[in-house]
Each structure stands twice: as C-alpha cells, then as structure tokens.
C-alpha positions as CSV (number, residue, x, y, z in Angstrom):
1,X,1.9,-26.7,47.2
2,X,4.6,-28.1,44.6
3,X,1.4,-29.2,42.6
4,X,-0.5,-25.8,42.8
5,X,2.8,-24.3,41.2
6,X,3.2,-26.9,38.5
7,X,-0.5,-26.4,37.4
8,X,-0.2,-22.3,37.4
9,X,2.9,-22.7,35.3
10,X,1.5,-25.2,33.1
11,X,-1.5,-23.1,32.6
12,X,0.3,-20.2,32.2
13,X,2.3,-21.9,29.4
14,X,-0.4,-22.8,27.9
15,X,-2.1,-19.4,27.8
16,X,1.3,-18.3,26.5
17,X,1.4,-20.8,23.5
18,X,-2.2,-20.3,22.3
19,X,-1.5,-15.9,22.2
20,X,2.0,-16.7,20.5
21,X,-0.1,-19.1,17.8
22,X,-2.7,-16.6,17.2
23,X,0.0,-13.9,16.8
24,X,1.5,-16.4,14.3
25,X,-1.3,-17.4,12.5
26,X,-2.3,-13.3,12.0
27,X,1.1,-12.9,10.6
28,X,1.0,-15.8,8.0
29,X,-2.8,-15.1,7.1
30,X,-3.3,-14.4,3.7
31,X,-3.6,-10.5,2.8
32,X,-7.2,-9.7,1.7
33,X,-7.6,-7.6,-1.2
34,X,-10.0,-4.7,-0.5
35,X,-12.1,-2.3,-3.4
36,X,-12.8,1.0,-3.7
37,X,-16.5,2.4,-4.5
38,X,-14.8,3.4,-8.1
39,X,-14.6,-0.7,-8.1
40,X,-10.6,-0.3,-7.8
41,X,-9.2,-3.8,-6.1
42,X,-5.7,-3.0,-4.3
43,X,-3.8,-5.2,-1.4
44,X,-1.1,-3.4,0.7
45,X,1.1,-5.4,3.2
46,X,4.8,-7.0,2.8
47,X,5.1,-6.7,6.9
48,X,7.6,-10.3,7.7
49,X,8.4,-12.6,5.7
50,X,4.8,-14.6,5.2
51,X,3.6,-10.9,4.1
52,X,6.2,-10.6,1.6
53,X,6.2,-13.8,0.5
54,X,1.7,-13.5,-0.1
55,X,2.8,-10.0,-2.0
56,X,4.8,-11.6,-4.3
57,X,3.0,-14.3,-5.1
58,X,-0.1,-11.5,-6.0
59,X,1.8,-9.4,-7.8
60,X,1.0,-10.8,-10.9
61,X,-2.3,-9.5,-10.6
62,X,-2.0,-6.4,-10.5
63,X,-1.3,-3.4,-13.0
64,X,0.5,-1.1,-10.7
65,X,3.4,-2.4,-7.6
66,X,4.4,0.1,-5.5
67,X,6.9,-0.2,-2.8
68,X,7.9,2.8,-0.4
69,X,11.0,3.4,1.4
70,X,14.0,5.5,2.5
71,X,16.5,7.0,0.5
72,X,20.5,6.1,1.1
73,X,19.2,3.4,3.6
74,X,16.7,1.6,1.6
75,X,14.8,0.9,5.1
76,X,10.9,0.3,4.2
77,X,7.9,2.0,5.0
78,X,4.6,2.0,6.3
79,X,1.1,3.7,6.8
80,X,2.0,5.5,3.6
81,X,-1.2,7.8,3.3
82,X,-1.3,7.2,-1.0
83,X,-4.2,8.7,-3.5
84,X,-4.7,8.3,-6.8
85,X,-6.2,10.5,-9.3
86,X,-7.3,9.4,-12.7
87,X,-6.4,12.3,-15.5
88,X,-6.4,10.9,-18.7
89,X,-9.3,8.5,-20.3
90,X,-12.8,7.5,-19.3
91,X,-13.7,9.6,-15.6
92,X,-10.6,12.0,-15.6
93,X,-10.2,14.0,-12.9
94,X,-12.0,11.3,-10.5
95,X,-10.3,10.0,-7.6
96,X,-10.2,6.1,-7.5
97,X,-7.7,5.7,-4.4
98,X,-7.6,7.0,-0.9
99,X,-5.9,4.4,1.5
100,X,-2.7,4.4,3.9
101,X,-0.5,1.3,2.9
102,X,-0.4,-1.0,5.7
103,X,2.7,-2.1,4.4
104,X,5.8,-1.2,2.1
105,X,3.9,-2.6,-0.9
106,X,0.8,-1.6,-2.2
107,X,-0.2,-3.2,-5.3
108,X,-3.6,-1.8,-7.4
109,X,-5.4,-2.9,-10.8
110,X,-6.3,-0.4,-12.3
111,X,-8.7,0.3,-16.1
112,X,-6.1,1.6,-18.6
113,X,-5.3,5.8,-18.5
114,X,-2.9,7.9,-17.1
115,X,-2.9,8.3,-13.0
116,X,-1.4,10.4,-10.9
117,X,0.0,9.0,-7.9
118,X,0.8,10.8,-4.2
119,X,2.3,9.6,-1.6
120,X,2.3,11.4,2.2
121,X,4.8,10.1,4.7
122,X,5.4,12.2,8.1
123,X,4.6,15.3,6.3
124,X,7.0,13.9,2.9
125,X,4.6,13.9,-0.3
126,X,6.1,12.4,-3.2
127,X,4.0,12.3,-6.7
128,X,4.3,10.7,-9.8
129,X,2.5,9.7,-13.2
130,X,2.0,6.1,-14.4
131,X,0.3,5.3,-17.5
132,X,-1.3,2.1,-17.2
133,X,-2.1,-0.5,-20.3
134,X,-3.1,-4.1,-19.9
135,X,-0.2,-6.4,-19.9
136,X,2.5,-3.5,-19.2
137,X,2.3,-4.0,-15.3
138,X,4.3,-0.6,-13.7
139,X,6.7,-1.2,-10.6
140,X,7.1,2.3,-8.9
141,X,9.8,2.3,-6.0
142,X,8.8,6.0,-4.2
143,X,11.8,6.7,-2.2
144,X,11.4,9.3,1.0
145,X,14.3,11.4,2.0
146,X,15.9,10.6,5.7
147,X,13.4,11.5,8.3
148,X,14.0,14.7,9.3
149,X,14.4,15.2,13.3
C-alpha cells in the first residue's frame, strides 16, 4: 500500500510540474506580432515580467507605443478595446486598427499621417491625435480615471 501512495504522489507531482512548465513557458513565449488587412503590424502584451521585458525589447520597431492605465494609482490595464483612424495623408478617413490590447502596451507601425486614436475601457473612451513621421517614434500614456463602482 505504502508503494501505491508513493507512485500516485510521484505521478501526481509530475503531472503538476509539466502544467506549471507549460504555464511558464506560455508566459516567457515571445509575443507575436499580428497585421491588419490595411497591412498595419502591431504587438500588444507587457503581462509579467518576460512580457515586459519582450515589449521593450520591440519597441524600437515601432512608430507609435502606447501604454494604458489608471489615473492617481498608475495601476495598468488590459483588454483595452483601441481603434485607429487614419485622417490626414494617403487613405484618410480609413480605419487601420480595431483590436483589444491584451496587454498594457500596445505598440503599432504605422505609414506617416495624422491618426486618431480611441481607447474603450469599461465603458471609459479616451481619444487622441498622433502624427506619425519616420524616425519620430510617439509614446502615448492614455490614462483612465478610477473605475467607477
């Protein structure tokens, strides 16, 4: 009987040690950038550290950084419904973004113009305009005010 115990727990261990790795190894995989139809490449994440640390290390690449979160405490955000419009330059008035940030960060290259950004969080729209030109990469903070109860 001692040995039937041993082998459940071992077993049981071991089931417990592959689920924690996987868990792991989802949390420390590298974030896949995804594109739009409009060809627009964006990555959203920043979820742990690994996140953070693979946004970071992308944002290089990219023409507009944004990061969302709460006013007075600074406390991040996620599933951040965010669309862009394009309304200045070559296919004004054209959508090029429709996506919910998975993430606090949501990083996008986008062709030089003018955009205009929105942000939806529980019913909170922020907006702003960028205007984006190669080399000039824009970091836009959107802050939402204290989640009303």
């Amino acid at each position: 009987m001692n040995r039937n115990i041993r082998m459940r727990t071992s077993a049981l261990a071991a089931v417990f040690a592959l689920a924690s790795g996987a868990a792991f190894a989802q949390a420390g995989a590298p974030l896949a950038p995804k594109s739009t139809p409009a060809g627009v490449v964006y990555v959203s994440g920043g979820v742990g550290n690994a996140q953070q640390q693979a946004m970071k290390d992308a944002m290089k690449d990219y023409d507009l950084r944004m990061t969302f979160a709460r006013q007075q405490t600074g406390s991040y955000l996620a599933s951040v419904k965010v669309t862009i419009d394009r309304t200045e330059g070559h296919g004004a008035g054209s959508l090029v973004l429709d996506t919910v940030s998975s993430g606090p960060m949501l990083f996008v290259k986008l062709p030089d113009g003018k955009y205009d950004v929105r942000a939806e969080v529980e019913g909170q729209v922020q907006t702003r305009t960028v205007n984006i030109r190669k080399g000039q990469a824009q970091d836009l903070v959107i802050h939402f005010p204290p989640k009303q109860s």
